[in-house]
TORKOL-4160 file (C-alpha; in steps of 0.2 Angstrom, whole numbers, padded with zeros to 4 digits, m for minus):
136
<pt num="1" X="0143" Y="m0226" Z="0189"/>
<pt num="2" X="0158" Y="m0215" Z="0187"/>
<pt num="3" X="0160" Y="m0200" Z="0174"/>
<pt num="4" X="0177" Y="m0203" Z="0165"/>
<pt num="5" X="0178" Y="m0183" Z="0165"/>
<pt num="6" X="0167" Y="m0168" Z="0169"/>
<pt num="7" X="0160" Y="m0153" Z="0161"/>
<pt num="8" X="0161" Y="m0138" Z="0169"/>
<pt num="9" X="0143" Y="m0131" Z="0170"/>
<pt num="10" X="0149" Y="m0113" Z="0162"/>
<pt num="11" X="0153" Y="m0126" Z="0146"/>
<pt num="12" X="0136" Y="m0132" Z="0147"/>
<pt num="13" X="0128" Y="m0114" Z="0149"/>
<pt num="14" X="0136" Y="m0107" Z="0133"/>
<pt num="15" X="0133" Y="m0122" Z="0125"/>
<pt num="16" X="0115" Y="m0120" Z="0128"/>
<pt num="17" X="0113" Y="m0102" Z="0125"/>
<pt num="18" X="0121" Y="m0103" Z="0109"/>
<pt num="19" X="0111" Y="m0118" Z="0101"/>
<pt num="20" X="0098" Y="m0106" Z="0109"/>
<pt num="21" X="0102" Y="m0090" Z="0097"/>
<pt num="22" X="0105" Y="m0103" Z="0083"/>
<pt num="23" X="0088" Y="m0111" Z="0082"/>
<pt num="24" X="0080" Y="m0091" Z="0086"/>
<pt num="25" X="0091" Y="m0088" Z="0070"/>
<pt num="26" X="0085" Y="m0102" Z="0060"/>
<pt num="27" X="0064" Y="m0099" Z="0067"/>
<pt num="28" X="0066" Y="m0079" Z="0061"/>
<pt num="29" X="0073" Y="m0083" Z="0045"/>
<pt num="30" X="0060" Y="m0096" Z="0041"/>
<pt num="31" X="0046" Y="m0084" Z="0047"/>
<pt num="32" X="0052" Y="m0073" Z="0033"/>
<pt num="33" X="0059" Y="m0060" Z="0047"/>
<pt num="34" X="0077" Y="m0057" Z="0038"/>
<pt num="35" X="0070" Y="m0055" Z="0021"/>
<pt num="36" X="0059" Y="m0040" Z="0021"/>
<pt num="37" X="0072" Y="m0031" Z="0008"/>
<pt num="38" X="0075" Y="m0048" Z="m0002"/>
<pt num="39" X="0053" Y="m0050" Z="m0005"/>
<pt num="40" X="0048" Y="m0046" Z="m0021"/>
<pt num="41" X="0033" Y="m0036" Z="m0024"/>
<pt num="42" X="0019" Y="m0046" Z="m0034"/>
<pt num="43" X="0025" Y="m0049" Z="m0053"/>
<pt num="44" X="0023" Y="m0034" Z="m0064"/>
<pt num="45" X="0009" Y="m0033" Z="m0077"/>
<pt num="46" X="0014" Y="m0031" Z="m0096"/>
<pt num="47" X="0003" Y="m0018" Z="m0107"/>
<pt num="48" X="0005" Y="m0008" Z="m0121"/>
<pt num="49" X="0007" Y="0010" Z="m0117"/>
<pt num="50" X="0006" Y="0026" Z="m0124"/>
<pt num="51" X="0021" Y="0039" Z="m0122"/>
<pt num="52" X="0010" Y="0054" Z="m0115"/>
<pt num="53" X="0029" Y="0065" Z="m0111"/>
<pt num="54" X="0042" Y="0060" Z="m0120"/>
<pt num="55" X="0062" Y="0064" Z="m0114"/>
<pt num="56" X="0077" Y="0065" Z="m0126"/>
<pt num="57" X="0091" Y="0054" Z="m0117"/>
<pt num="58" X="0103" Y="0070" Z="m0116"/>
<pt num="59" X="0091" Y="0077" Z="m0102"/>
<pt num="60" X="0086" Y="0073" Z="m0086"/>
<pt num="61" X="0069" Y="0068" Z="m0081"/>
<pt num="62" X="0055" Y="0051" Z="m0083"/>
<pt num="63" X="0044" Y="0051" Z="m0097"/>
<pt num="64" X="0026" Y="0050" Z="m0094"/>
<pt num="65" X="0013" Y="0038" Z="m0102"/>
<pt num="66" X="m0002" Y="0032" Z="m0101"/>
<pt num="67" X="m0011" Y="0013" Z="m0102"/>
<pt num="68" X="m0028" Y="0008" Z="m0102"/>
<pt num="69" X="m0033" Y="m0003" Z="m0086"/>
<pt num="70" X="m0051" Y="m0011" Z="m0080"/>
<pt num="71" X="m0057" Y="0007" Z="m0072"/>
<pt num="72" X="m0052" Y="0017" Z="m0086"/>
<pt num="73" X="m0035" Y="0025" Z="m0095"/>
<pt num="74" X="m0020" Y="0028" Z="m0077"/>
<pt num="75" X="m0003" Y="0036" Z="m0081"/>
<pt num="76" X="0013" Y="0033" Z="m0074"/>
<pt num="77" X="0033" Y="0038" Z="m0075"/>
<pt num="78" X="0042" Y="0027" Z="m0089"/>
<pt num="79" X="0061" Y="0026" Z="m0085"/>
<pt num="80" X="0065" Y="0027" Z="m0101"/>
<pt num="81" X="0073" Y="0042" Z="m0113"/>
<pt num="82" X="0072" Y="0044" Z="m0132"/>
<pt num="83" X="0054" Y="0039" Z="m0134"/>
<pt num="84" X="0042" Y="0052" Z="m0145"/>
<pt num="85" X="0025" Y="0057" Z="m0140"/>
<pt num="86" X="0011" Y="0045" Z="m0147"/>
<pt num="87" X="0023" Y="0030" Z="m0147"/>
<pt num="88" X="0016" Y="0013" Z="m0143"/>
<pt num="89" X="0027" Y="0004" Z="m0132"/>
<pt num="90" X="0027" Y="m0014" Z="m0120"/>
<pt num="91" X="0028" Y="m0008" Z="m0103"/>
<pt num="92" X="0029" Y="m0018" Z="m0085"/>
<pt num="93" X="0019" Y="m0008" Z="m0073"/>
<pt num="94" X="0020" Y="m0012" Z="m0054"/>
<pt num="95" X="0016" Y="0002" Z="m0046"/>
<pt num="96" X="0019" Y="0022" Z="m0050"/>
<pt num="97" X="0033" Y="0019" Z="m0060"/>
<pt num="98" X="0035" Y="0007" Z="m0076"/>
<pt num="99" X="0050" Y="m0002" Z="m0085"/>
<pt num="100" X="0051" Y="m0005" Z="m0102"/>
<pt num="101" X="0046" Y="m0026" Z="m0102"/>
<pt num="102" X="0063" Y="m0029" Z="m0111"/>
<pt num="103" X="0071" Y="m0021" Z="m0098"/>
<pt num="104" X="0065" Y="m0030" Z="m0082"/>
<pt num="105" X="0075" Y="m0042" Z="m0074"/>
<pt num="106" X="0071" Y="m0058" Z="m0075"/>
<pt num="107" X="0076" Y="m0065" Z="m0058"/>
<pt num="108" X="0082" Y="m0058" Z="m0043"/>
<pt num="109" X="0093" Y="m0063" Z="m0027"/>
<pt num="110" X="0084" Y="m0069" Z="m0012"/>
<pt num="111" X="0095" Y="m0065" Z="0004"/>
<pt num="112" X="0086" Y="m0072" Z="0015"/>
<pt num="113" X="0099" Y="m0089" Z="0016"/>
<pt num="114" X="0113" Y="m0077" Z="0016"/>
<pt num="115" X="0105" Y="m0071" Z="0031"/>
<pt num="116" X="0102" Y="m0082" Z="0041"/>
<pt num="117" X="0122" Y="m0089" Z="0038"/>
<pt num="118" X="0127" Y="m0072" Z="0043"/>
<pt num="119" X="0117" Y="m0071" Z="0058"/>
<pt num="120" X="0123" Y="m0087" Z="0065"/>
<pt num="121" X="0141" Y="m0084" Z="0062"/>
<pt num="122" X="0140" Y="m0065" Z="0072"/>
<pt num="123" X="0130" Y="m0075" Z="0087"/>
<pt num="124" X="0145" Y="m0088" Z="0087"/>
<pt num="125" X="0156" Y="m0073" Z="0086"/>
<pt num="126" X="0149" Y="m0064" Z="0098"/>
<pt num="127" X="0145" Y="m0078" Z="0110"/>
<pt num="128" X="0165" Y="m0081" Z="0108"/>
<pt num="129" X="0167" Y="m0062" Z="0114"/>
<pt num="130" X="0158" Y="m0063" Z="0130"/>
<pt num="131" X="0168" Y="m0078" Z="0134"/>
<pt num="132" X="0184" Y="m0072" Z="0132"/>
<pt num="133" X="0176" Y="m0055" Z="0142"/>
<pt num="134" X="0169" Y="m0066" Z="0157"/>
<pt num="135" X="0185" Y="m0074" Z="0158"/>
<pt num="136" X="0195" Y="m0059" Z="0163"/>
């Protein structure tokens, strides 16, 4: 049986190296290995604090407060300004740092699909480089 035409085996090669970095590509990014910045931490908990320290909004600084949690009273930074000391007010606490609970964003952009678009298109890129390198 004859071939009606043949394909160079350097076709073949590149052809095979870059559905290679392509399905590397797409197995990283559904491993979760591109999205480290694009996680979110665990969802915030809403309490009612109490401004411990509070900051006019013409100075710099985070105001302190303090909430009650299962071991006892904690404190944390409040990036707010303008509240008084004694003030009850709805918090989000994460971590060190709390947002006011009106204040939080509601959702947030997951880059991860971005990514993984970006990183095929710079292998095709790059794959596209070498070639016209090697051909030299």
């Amino acid at each position: 049986m004859r071939v009606p035409f043949a394909i160079p085996a350097t076709v073949v090669t590149w052809a095979v190296v870059s559905a290679f970095s392509i399905v590397l590509a797409l197995v990283l990014a559904m491993l979760g290995a591109l999205g480290h910045w694009s996680g979110g931490s665990s969802s915030p908990t809403t309490v009612s604090a109490t401004v411990v320290t509070g900051v006019s909004c013409d100075q710099s600084g985070l105001e302190r407060i303090s909430y009650p949690t299962s071991d006892g009273k904690r404190e944390a930074s409040l990036d707010a300004c303008g509240h008084q000391v004694g003030e009850t007010v709805d918090v989000a606490v994460g971590g060190d740092t709390a947002h006011l609970a009106q204040a939080t964003a509601g959702a947030s952009f997951d880059a991860r699909p971005f990514a993984v678009v970006l990183l095929v298109f710079a292998g095709i890129a790059g794959a596209g480089y070498l070639h016209l390198i090697r051909r030299r």
